[in-house]
C-alpha positions in Angstrom: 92.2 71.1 -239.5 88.6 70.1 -240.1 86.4 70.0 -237.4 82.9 68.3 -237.9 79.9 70.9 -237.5 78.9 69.2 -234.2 82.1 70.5 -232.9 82.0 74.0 -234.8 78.6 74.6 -233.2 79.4 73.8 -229.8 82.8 76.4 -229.9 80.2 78.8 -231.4 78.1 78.6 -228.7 80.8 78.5 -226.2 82.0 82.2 -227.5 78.5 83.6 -226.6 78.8 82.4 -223.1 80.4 85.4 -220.1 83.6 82.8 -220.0 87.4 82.9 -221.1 89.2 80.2 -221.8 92.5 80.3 -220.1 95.7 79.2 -221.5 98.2 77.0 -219.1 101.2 78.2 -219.0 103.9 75.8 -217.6 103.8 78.1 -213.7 100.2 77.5 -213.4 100.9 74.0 -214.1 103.3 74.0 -211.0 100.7 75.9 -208.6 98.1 73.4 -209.7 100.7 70.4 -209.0 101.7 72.5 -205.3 97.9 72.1 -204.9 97.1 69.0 -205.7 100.5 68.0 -203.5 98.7 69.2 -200.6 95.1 68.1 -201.1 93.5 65.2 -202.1 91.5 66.3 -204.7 91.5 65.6 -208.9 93.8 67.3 -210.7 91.5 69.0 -212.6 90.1 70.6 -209.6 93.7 71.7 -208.7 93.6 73.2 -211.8 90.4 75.4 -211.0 91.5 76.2 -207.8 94.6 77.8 -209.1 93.6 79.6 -211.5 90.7 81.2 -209.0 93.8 82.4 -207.0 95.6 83.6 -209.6 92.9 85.7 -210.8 91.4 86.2 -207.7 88.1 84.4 -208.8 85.8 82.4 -206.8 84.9 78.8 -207.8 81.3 78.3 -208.5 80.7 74.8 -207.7 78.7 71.9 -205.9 81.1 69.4 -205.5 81.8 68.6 -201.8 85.3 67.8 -202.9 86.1 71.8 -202.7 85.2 71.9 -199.4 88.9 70.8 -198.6 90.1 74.0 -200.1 87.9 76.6 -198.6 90.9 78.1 -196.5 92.8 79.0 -199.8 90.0 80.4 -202.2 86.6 81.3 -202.0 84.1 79.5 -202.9 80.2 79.9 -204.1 78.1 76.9 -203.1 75.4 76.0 -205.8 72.6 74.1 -204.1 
């Protein structure tokens, strides 16, 4: 596949930052949908939340949206 060097750059970049991107296997697929079942939040943000619990992370965030899920991971408020 041929990626456009925009694209190259940006996934260059991306490697030098203290992040790991993290695969989804079809189970955390399933604790994201358990979350989102119980919360109205964006799926996406089911997504983080699940994967903070899984590897018992914190979320590092400033969208008042997380506030609903305070009680089930922790979470750094950025100001």
């Amino acid at each position: 596949v041929r990626t456009i060097p925009f694209a190259r750059d940006i996934l260059e970049k991306l490697r030098l930052l203290p992040i790991r991107i993290y695969p989804c296997p079809n189970d955390l697929v399933l604790e994201a949908s358990e979350i989102k079942a119980k919360y109205p939040i964006a799926y996406a943000d089911a997504f983080a939340a699940a994967t903070a619990l899984r590897e018992s992370a914190k979320i590092v965030t400033g969208d008042p949206d997380f506030k609903l899920l305070d009680q089930i991971v922790e979470i750094e408020w950025l100001r």
